[in-house]
N, C-alpha and C positions, 0 to 999 in steps of 0.2 A: 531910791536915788536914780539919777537919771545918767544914764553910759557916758563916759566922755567921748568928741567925736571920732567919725571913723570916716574911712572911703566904704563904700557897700558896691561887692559886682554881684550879678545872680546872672552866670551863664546857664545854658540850655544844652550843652556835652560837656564830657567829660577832657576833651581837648581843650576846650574855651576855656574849663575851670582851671587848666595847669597852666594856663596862660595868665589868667588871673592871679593864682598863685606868686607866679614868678615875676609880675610885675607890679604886687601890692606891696613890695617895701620890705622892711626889714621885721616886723611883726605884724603876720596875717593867720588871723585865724578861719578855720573853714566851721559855718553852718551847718550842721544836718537837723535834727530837731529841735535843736536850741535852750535844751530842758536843762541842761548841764552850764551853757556857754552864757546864756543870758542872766542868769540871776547874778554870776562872778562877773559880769559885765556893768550889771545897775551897781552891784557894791564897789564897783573900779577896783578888783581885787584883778581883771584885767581889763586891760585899754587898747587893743591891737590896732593899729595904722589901719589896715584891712579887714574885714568882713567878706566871706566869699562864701554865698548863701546855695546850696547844691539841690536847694528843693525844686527846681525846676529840671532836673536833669533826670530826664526819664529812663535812661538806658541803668540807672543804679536803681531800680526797685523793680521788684517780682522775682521772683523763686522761678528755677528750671530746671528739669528733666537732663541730666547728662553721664549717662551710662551708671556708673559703679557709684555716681556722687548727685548730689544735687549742690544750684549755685544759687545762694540768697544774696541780693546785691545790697549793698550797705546803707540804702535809703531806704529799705524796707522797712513800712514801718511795725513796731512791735504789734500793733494792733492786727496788719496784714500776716504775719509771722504767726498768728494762733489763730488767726481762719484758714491756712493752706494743706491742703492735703498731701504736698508731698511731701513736707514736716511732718504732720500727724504719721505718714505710713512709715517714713524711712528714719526721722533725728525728732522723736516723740518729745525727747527731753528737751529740747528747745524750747517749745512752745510749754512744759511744764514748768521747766523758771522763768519761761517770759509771763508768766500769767501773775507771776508774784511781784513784777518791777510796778513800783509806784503805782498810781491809779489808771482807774480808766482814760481820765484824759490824754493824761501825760504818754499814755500809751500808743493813744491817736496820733500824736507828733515826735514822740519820742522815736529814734530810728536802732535796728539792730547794730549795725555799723557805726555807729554816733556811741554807740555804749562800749563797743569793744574798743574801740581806736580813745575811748576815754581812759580807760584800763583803772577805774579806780580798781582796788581789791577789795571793795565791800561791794561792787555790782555782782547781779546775776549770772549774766552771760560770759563772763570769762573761764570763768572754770568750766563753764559746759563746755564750751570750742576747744579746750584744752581738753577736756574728759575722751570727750567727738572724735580727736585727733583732725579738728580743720584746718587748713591751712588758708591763708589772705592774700587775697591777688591786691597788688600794688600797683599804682601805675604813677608813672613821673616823667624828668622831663627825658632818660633815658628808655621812655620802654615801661616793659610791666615784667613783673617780677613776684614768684609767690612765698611766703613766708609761713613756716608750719609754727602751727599756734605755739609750741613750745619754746620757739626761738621769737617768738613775736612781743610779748609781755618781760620788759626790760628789767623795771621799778617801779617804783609807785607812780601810779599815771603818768608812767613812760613805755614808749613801746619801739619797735623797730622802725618806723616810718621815717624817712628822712627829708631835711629838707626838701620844700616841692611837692611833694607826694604825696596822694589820697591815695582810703583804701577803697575800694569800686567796688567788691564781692568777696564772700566766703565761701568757700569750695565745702561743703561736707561727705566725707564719703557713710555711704549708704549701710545704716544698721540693721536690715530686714531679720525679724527673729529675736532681736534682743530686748530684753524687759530694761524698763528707765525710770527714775524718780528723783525729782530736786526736794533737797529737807531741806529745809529755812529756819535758822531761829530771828527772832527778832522780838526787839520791846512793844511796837504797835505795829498793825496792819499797815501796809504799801512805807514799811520805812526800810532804810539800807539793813543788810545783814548784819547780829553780830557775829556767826559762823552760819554755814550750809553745805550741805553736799550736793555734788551731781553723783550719779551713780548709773554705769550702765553695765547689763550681767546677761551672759551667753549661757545657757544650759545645756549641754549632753548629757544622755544617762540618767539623770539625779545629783551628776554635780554637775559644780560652777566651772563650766571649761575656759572661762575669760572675763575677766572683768578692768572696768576702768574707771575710775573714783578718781574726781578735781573737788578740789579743796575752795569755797571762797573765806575772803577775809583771815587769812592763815598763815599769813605775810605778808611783804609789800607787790607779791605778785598772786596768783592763781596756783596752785600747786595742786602734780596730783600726786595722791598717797600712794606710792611706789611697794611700800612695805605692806599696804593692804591688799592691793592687786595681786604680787607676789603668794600671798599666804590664801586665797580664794581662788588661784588658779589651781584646777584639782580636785577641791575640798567638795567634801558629800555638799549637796545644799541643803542644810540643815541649819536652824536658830544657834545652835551650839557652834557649829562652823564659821558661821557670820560672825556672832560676839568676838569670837577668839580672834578673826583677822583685821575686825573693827579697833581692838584693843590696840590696835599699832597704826592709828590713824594719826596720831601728832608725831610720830616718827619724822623730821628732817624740817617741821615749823617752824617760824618764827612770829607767834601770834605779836600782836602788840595790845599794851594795857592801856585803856581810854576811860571815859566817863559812861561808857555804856559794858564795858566787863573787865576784866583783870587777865592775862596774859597766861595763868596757870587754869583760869576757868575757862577758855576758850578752849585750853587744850583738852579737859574733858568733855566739855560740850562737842567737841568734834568728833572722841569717840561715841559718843551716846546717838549726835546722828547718821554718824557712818555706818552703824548697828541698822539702823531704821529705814536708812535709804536703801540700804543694799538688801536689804529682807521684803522693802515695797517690790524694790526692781528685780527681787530672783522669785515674787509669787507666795513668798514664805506664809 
């Protein structure tokens, strides 16, 4: 089906695009990849006044070097995001559940920023940036402003951003040292999650001196297992250690039941890859 019509701007900064924004009318959507926005577009599932296409705004893409954090700008694309080394040295897991989202194409244009500011809860990348503890540089027509992933993810593909306002980058701060793995369940290859873990595990000694485990598709948001974290900080690292703190990974859920699994199955699918993830990412 073909979109019903629109205005189309394609500024060139990130000034030009708030200006855009705040003069496209009373429904404007903003472009990054389009992998999301287009298809709900042909089915006129939406119709925005405005189109404000950000793929020429060079200052939102590339990854950099900033002390204790690195910043990935929100036009980054997935594909760029698993060739960069300071993901690979410092936030490994990123680039492990970006390898899982959809195909290779979709990869090429689909954007990191374009997926978290989507906030479905069956995407990848949410519960990693929650896992992360990143926080999101905003910028509007007051200023920029940053949002830590926890307060960012509202409801189901709602998030903090408020009228006006794009998100330009991701702040991650820097995990040097810690072991990382995303588990995926899913029905076919490159399709959305029906649960996964991110998982990331600090070792001292032989045990687990810290860990942080997000939850996807486990609600209408990104969760992270509180109850698991709790119970692996401390614990020998050991298979027996894991199981026992994985068992309390549906602790505080609210899966939902669909045509791809049932609400009580999710909840054991999640311990069984909470068990997995954290046993990749402690070495076990």
């Amino acid at each position: 089906m073909i979109p019903a019509p629109f205005a189309y701007a394609r500024p060139t900064t990130v000034d030009e695009a708030l200006q855009a924004v705040a003069s496209g009318g009373e429904d404007v959507k903003i472009l990054a990849g389009g992998q999301s926005l287009i298809p709900v577009m042909r089915l006129r599932l939406a119709a925005p006044e405005t189109v404000v296409d950000l793929t020429k705004v060079a200052e939102l893409r590339g990854v950099r070097d900033e002390g204790d954090a690195i910043v990935i700008g929100a036009m980054t694309t997935h594909s760029d995001v698993l060739s960069d080394p300071l993901i690979a040295q410092y936030a490994s897991l990123i680039a492990d559940a970006t390898e899982t989202v959809a195909d290779r194409q979709v990869r090429h244009r689909g954007t990191f920023g374009g997926a978290l500011a989507h906030a479905d809860p069956a995407g990848d990348l949410p519960a990693v940036a929650l896992a992360l503890d990143a926080e999101f540089v905003v910028a509007g027509p007051n200023g920029r402003r940053s949002v830590p992933a926890v307060e960012f993810f509202v409801d189901y593909l709602t998030t903090a951003l408020e009228e006006g306002e794009l998100l330009v980058e991701i702040r991650v701060p820097k995990h040097e040292g810690w072991g990382m793995h995303y588990e995926k369940f899913n029905r076919v290859a490159q399709a959305w999650s029906i649960v996964a873990v991110a998982a990331a595990v600090r070792l001292e000694g032989g045990r687990i001196a810290e860990a942080k485990i997000g939850l996807t598709n486990m609600g209408p948001t990104p969760l992270r297992a509180t109850g698991v974290e709790a119970a692996l900080a401390g614990a020998d690292a050991t298979p027996d250690a894991v199981a026992v703190a994985a068992a309390r990974a549906a602790e505080g859920t609210s899966p939902s039941s669909d045509l791809n699994a049932q609400a009580d199955y999710r909840q054991h699918l999640v311990t069984v890859l909470t068990r997995r993830a954290v046993t990749r990412a402690a070495g076990l």
